[in-house]
N, C-alpha and C positions, 0 to 999 in steps of 0.2 A: 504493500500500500504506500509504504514511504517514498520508495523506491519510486513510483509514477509520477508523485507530487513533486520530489526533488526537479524530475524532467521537466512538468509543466512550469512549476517555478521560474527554472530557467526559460524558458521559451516566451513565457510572458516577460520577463526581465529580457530578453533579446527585444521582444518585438517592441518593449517601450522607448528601447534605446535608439532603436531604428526607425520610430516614429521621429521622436525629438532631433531625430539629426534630419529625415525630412521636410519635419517644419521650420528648422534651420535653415535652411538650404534655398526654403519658397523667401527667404529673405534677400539672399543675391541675386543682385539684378543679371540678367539677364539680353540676350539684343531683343526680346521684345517687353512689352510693361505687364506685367501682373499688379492684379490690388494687394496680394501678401508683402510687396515694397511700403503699403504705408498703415498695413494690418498694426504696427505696433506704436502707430504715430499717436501720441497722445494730446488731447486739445485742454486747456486751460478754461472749464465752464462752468462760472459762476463760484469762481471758487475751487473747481472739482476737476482733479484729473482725469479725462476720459475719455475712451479708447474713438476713435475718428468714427469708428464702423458702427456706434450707435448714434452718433450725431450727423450720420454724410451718409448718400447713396454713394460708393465707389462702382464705378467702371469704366471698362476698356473699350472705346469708341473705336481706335485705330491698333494699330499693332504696337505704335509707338509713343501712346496718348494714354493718361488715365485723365479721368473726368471725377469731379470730386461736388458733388451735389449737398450743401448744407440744408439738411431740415429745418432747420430754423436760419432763413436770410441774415439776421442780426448777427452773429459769430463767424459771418465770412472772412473776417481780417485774423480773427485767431486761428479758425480752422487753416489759412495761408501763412501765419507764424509757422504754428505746428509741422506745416508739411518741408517748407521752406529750412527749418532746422533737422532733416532728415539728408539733408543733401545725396539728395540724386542726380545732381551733374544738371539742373535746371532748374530755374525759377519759375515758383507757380504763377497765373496768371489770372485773373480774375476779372467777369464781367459784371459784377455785381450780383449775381446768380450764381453760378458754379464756376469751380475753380478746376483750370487745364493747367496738367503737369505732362508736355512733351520732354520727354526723353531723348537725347542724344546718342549719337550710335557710338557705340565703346569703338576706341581706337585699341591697338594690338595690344597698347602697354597694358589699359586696362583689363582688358582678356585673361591676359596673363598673369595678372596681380589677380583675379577673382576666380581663375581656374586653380591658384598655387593657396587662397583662401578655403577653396572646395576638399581640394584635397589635405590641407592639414583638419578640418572638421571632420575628414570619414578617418582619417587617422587616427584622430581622439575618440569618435564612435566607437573603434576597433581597439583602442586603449580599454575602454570601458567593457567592452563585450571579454575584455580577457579575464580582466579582475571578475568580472560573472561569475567565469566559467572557474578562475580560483576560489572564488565563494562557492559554489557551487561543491565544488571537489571536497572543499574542508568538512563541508554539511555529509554527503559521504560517507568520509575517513570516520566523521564522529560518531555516523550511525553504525559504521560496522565495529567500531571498537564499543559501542552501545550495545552488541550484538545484535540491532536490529538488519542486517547485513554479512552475508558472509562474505569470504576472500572473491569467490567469482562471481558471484552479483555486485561488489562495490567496485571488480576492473570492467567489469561488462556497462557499470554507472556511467565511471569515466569514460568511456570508449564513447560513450553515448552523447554523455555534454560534448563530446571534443567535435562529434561529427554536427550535433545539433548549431555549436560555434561558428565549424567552416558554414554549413549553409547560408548562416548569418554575414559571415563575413563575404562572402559570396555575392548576397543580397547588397551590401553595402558598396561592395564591389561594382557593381549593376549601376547603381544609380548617383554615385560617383562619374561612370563614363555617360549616363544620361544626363549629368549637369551639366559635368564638360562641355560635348556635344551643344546644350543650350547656350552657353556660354562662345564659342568658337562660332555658332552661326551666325552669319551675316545679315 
């Protein structure tokens, strides 16, 4: 019974770490606009720090355009503070109505600086999926010296995290060369 929980355990500790590295990820920009560049922009209202995405309709009009719609007209100059401090390589621009943030196309340097970004985050992803699989292991050793575990169900355990890991890392692997790839497009 231990024995299956330890697996699951880890696997849900895989897949939360490989969520968070790709909600990471919807953070760098890319050559075209997503609204996760200003998912974390926070606006100053009425006091209250709070998140854009309850104060603004966000969307992508063009490929290279976010559009930024304040539900409330009045807080159009903070919700243009707030974004304007997120620095995207452009100044927002306001018609009194909503606020357009065109994006610039990344030149090579940037590319470069944001794929060498990409890859040190799935690095630390992959830091973190190790220590798992070390906790993981310890949990284990302690059941079998608990005697909840003999000698060949706790190497058949490890055998098991180590393959359940590569998948993972695998996974991370993946989508690493799918950010790249976004990244690298023109």
């Amino acid at each position: 019974m231990a024995y299956k929980t330890v697996l699951k355990d880890g696997q849900d500790r895989f897949e939360k770490t490989l969520e968070h590295l790709k909600e990471q990820l919807k953070r760098i920009r890319t050559g075209r606009a997503s609204t996760a560049l200003v998912d974390n922009v926070r606006v100053d209202y009425y006091g209250t720090s709070t998140p854009i995405s309850q104060l603004a309709a966000v969307s992508i009009p063009e490929p290279r355009q976010i559009l930024i719609k304040p539900f409330d007209a009045s807080i159009l100059k903070e919700v243009s503070k707030a974004v304007l401090q997120v620095d995207l390589g452009s100044a927002p621009q306001d018609d009194g109505k909503v606020i357009r943030l065109t994006l610039p196309p990344l030149s090579g340097e940037q590319r470069k600086k944001y794929s060498a970004k990409v890859k040190e985050m799935c690095e630390e992803t992959r830091v973190a999926m190790r220590n798992t699989r070390r906790d993981l292991n310890k949990e284990a050793d302690t059941m079998k010296k608990d005697g909840e575990l003999t000698e060949d169900e706790n190497k058949k355990l490890h055998d098991e995290i180590q393959t359940l890991l590569k998948d993972y890392e695998g996974k991370v692997d993946e989508t690493l060369k799918h950010k790249v790839t976004e990244i690298e497009e023109v």
